[in-house]
C-alpha positions in Angstrom: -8.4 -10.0 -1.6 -11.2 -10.0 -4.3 -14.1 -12.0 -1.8 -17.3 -9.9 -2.5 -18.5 -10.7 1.7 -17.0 -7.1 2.6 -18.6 -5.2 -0.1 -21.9 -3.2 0.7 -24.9 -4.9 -0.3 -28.4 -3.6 -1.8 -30.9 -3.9 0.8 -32.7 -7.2 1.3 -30.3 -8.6 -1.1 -27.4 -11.0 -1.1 -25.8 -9.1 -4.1 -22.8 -6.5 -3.8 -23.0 -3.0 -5.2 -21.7 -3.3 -8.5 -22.4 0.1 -9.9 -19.6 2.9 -9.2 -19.7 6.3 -10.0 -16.1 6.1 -11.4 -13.4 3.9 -10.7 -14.2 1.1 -8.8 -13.3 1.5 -4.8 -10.5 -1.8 -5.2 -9.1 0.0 -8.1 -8.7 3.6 -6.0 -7.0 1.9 -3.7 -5.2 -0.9 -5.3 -4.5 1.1 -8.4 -4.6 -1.9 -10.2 -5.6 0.2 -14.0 -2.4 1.8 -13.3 -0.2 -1.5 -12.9 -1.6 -3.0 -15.7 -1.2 0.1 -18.1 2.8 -0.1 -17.2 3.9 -2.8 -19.4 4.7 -0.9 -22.9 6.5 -4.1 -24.8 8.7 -2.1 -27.9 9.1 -5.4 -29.8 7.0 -8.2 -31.1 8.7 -10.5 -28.8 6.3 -13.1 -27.0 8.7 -12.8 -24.3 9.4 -9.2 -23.5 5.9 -8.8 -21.8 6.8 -12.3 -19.6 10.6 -10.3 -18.4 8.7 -6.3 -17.9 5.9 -8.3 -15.7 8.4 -10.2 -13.7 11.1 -7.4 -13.7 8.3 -5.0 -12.7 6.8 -7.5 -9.8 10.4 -7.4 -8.3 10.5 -4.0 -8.0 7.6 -4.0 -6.2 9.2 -6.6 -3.9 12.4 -4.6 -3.5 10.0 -2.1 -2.2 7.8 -3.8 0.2 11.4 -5.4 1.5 13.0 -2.1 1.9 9.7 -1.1 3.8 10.5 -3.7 6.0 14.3 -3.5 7.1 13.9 0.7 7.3 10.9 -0.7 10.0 13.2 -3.5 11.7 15.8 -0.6 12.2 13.6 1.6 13.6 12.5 -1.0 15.9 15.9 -1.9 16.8 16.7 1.7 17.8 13.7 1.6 20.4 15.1 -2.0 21.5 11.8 -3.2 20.4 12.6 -6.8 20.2 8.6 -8.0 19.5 8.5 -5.5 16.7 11.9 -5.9 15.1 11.1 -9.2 14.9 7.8 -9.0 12.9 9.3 -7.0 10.8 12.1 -9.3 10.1 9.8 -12.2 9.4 7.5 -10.1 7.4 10.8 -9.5 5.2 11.7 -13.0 4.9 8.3 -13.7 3.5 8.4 -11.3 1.2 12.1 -12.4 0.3 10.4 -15.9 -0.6 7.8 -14.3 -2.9 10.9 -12.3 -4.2 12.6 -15.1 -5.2 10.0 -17.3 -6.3 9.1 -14.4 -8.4 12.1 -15.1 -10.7 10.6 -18.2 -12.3 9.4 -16.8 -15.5 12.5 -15.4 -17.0 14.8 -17.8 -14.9 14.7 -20.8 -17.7 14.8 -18.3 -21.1 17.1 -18.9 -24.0 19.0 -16.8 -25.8 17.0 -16.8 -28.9 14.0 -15.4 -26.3 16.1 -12.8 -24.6 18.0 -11.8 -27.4 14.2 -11.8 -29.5 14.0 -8.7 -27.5 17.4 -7.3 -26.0 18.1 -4.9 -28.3 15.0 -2.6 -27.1 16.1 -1.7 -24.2 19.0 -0.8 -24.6 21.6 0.3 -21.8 19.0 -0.4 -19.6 20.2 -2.6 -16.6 19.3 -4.2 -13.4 22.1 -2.6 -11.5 20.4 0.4 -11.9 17.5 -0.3 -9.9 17.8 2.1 -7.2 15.5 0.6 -4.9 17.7 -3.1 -5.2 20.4 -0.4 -4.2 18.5 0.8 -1.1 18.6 -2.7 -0.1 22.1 -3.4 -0.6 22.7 -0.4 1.7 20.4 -1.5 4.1 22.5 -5.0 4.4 25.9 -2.6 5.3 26.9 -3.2 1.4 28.0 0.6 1.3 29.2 1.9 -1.6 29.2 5.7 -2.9 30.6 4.7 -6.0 27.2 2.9 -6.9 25.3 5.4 -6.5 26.0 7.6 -9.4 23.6 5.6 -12.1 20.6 7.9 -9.6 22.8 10.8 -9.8 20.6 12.8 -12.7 17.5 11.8 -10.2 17.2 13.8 -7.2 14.6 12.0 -5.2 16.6 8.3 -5.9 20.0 10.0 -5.2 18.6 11.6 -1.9 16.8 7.7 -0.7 20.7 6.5 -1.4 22.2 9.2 0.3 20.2 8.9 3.4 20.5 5.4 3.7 24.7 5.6 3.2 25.0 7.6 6.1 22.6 6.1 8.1 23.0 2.4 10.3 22.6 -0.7 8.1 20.4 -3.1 9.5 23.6 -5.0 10.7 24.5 -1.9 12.4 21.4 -1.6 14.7 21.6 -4.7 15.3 24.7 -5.1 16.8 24.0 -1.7 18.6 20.8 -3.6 20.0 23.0 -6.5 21.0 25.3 -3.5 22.9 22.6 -2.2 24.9 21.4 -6.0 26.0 25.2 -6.3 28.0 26.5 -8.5 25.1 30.7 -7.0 24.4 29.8 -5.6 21.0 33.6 -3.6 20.6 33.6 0.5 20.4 35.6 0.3 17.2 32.7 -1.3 15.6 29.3 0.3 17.1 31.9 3.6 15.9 32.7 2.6 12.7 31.9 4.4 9.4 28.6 3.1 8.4 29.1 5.2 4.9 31.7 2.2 4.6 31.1 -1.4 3.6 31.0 -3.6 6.9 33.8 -5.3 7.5 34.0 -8.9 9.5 35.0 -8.5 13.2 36.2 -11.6 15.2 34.7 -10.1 18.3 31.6 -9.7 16.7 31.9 -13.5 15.8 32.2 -13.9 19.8 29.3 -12.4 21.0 27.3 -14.4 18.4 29.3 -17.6 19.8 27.6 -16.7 23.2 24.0 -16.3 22.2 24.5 -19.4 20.0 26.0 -21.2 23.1 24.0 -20.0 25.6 20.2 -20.8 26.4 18.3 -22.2 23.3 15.1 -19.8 24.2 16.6 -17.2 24.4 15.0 -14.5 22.5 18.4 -13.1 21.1 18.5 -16.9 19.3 15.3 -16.1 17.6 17.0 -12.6 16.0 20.0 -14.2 15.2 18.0 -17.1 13.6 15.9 -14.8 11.5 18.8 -12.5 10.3 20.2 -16.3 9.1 17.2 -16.4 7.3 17.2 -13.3 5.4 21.0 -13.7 4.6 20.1 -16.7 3.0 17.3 -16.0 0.8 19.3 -12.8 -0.4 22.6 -15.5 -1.0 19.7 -17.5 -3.1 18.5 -14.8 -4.6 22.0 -13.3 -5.8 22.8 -17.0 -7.4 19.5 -17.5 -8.9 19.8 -13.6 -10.7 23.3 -15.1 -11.9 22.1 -18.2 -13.1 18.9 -16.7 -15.4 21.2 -14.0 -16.9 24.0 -17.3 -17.5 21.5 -19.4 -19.2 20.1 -16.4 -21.4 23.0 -14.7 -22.4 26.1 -16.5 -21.6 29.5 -14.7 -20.9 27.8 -11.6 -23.3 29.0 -7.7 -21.8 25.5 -6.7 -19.6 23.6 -4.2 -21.0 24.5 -1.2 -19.0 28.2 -1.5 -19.8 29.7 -4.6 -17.3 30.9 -7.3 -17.9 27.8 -9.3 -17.4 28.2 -12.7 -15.8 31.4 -12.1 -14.5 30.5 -9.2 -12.5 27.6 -10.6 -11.0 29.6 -13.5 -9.8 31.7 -11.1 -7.6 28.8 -9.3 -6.7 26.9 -12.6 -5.8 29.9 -13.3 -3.6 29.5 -10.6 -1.0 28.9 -11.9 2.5 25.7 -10.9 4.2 26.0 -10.8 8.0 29.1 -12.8 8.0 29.5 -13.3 11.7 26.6 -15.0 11.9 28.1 -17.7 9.5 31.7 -18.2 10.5 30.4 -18.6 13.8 28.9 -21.9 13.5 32.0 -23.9 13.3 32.7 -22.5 16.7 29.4 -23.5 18.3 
C-alpha cells in the first residue's frame, strides 16, 4: 500500500513526513532497494530483464504459497477447520496471482529467448527449491529430486523436512479420520517419504461428503482443495506451453529433455480422489 493517510504528519499540516534519517520506513520494511537491485541482466537482450522479473516474482509466489499450505497443515493437525480454511483460500489467491504472473514470458519467441539463453547457462527451473517444497507439500515425494539442493544445506534441510513430514493431502485425510469419515489404516500409515498413491477407499469417503448434505463444512474443504488442484493443473500446462512456444522440442537447460519432460511432469495428478470421484456422485 503506498496511500500517504497513515504516514505521520507535520503539525497543523496536511503533508506527510517526507524527510528520513536513512532509508525510508516502507523501504525497511518492504525492502523494496533490495528487490530492485536483484535483477543483474548478463546480456543486451531487451528480454532477459522481462524473464529475471517474472522468474523472480514467481519465486516470491512459490514462497508466500508454501507459507500457506505449511499453515493449512498446521491447522489441520489442531482440527482447525476455520483456520485451515483461510489458509487454503489465501493460497488459492495467491495461486491466481501465481499464474497470472506468467504472462510476460508466456508469448516469447525463440529469437527473444534464445537472444539471451546462452547466459545462463545450466540454470533451470527445476531447480527452484522452493517450487520443490511445494511439490512435496502436494504428496509429490521424491528423494531423487532433491539432489540439485544437495551442495546447499539450508535448501536440502527445508526438503528434507518436508519429505518426511505429512503432505497437505496427508493431514487432510488424517482430519477427515478424526471427523468419523472410514479413512483406511493402510493409508493414514503410509510412507509419506513416498509419492501418494490413489486409494479407491479414499475415493469413497469423498463420495460421502460429496453425497451427503450440501452445507456441510467438509464440502467447503473439499471444494477448495478442487480449487488449488486446479490452478496448480493450469499452472503446470501453462509453464509447458511458454517453454513450447520459446524453444520448441530443444534439451532444457539444466540437462532434460525439455518439453518432453515437462509433459510427464505436467501429468501428475494432484489430489486425485477428489477428481475420479465425481463420476460417482
Amino acid at each position: 500500500m503506498t496511500d500517504t493517510t497513515s504516514l505521520p504528519r507535520h503539525a497543523g499540516t496536511d503533508d506527510p513526513v517526507v524527510t528520513f534519517q536513512g532509508k525510508t520506513p516502507y523501504d525497511d520494511y518492504v525492502h523494496a532497494s533490495v528487490l530492485s537491485s536483484l535483477q543483474q541482466p548478463l546480456t543486451d537482450a531487451p528480454h532477459e530483464m522481462v524473464f529475471l522479473v517474472t522468474t523472480q516474482v514467481m519465486e516470491l509466489w512459490f514462497t508466500l504459497v508454501v507459507h500457506e499450505w505449511r499453515s493449512a497443515c498446521a491447522a489441520l493437525v489442531k482440527d482447525d477447520h476455520a483456520r485451515a480454511m483461510d489458509a487454503l483460500r489465501r493460497s488459492i489467491s495467491a495461486h491466481h496471482a501465481l499464474n497470472d504472473s506468467l504472462r510476460p514470458i508466456a508469448r516469447m519467441t525463440p529469437a527473444q529467448f534464445n537472444g539471451f539463453r546462452a547466459a545462463f547457462g545450466a540454470a533451470s527451473g527445476f531447480q527452484s527449491a522452493k517450487y520443490r517444497q511445494m511439490e512435496f507439500l502436494l504428496g509429490d515425494k521424491s528423494r531423487s529430486m532433491m539432489n540439485t539442493q544437495r551442495a546447499d544445506p539450508e535448501a536440502y534441510a527445508e526438503l528434507e523436512e518436508l519429505l518426511s513430514q505429512p503432505s497437505l493431502y496427508d493431514e487432510t485425510l488424517a482430519h477427515l479420520h478424526r471427523r468419523g469419515l472410514p479413512v483406511p489404516e493402510h493409508v493414514l500409515e503410509r510412507d509419506v517419504t513416498a509419492p501418494y498413491e490413489a486409494d479407491p477407499k479414499v475415493e469413497e469417503v469423498w463420495r460421502l461428503i460429496y453425497a451427503g448434505p450440501q452445507d456441510d463444512p467438509l464440502l467447503d474443504l473439499a471444494e477448495a482443495l478442487t480449487d488449488l488442484a486446479e490452478m496448480v493443473m493450469r499452472w503446470r500446462a501453462d509453464h509447458l506451453l511458454a517453454v513450447r512456444r520459446a524453444m520448441g522440442s530443444k534439451t532444457g537447460s539444466g540437462g532434460s529433455s525439455g518439453v518432453a519432460w515437462l509433459e510427464k511432469r505436467a501429468a501428475r495428478p494432484v489430489f486425485p480422489e477428489i477428481w475420479t470421484v465425481r463420476g460417482r456422485v
